[in-house]
C-alpha positions as CSV (number, residue, x, y, z in Angstrom):
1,X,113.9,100.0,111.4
2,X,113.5,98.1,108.0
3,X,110.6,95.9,109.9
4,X,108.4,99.1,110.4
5,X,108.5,99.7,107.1
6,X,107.6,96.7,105.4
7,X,104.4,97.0,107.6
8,X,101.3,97.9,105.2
9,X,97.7,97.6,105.3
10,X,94.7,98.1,103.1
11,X,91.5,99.6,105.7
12,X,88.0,99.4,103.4
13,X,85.6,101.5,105.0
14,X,81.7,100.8,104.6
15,X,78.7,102.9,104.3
16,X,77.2,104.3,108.3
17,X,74.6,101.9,107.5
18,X,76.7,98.7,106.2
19,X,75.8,95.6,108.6
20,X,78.0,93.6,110.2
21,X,76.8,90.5,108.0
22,X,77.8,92.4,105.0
23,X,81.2,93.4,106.3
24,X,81.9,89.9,106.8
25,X,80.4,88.4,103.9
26,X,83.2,91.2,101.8
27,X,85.8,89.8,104.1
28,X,85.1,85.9,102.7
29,X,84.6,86.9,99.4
30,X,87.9,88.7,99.4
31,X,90.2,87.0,101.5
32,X,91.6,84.2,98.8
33,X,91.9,87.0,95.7
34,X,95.4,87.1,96.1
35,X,97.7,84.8,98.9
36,X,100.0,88.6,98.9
37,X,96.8,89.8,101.1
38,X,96.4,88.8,104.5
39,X,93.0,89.4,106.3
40,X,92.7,90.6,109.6
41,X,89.9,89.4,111.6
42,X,87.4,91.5,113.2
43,X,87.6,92.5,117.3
44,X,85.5,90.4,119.2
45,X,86.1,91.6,122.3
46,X,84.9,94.9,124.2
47,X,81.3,96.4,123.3
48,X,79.5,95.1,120.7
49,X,79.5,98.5,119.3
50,X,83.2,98.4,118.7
51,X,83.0,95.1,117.3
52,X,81.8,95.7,113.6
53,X,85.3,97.4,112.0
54,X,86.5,97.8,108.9
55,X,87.6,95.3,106.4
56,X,91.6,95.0,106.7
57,X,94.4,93.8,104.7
58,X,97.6,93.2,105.6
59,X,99.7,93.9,102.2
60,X,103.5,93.7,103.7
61,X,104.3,92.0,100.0
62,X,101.5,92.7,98.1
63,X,102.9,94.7,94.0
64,X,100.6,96.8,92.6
65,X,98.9,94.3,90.8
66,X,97.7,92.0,93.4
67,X,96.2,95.5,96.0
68,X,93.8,95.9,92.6
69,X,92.6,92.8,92.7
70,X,91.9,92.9,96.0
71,X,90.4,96.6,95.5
72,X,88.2,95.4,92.3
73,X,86.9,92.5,94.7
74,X,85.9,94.9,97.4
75,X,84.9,97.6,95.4
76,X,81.9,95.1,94.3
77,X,81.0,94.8,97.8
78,X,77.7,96.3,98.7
79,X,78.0,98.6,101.7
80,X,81.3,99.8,100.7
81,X,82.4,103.5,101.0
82,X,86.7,103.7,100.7
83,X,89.5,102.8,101.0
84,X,92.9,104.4,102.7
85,X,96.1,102.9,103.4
86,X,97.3,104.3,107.1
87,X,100.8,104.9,107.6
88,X,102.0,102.2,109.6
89,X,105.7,103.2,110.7
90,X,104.5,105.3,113.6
């Protein structure tokens, strides 16, 4: 299936004691460094434990050049930890 693997995504994980306000505030910041990265937004339903995630991408077109911008931008982000790019075609 050529659709499941054009599927990619960018997770940034944040420090155990990031907020939500700054997850969200390296969400806006980042979200217009490149039009080849689509945010995700955040749960808002279920407990409001589960509701603070990590920062996601979606980078289905996104070269090499455009993921390190978007990395650089959210590298500068206080509160962040990583970053992984999960296998998607599961």
């Amino acid at each position: 299936n050529d659709s499941a693997l054009s599927k990619r995504e960018l997770v940034f994980y944040f420090t155990p004691d990031a907020t939500q306000a700054q997850h969200q505030a390296a969400l806006n910041a980042c979200a217009h460094v490149t039009p080849e990265a689509t945010p995700e937004p955040f749960t808002t339903s279920g407990p409001a434990a589960d509701q603070v995630g990590d920062v996601r991408f979606r980078i289905d077109h996104a070269d090499d050049k455009a993921i390190a911008q978007l990395e650089n931008c959210m590298d500068k982000q206080p509160g962040m930890a990583g970053v992984d790019q999960p296998d998607l075609t599961d």
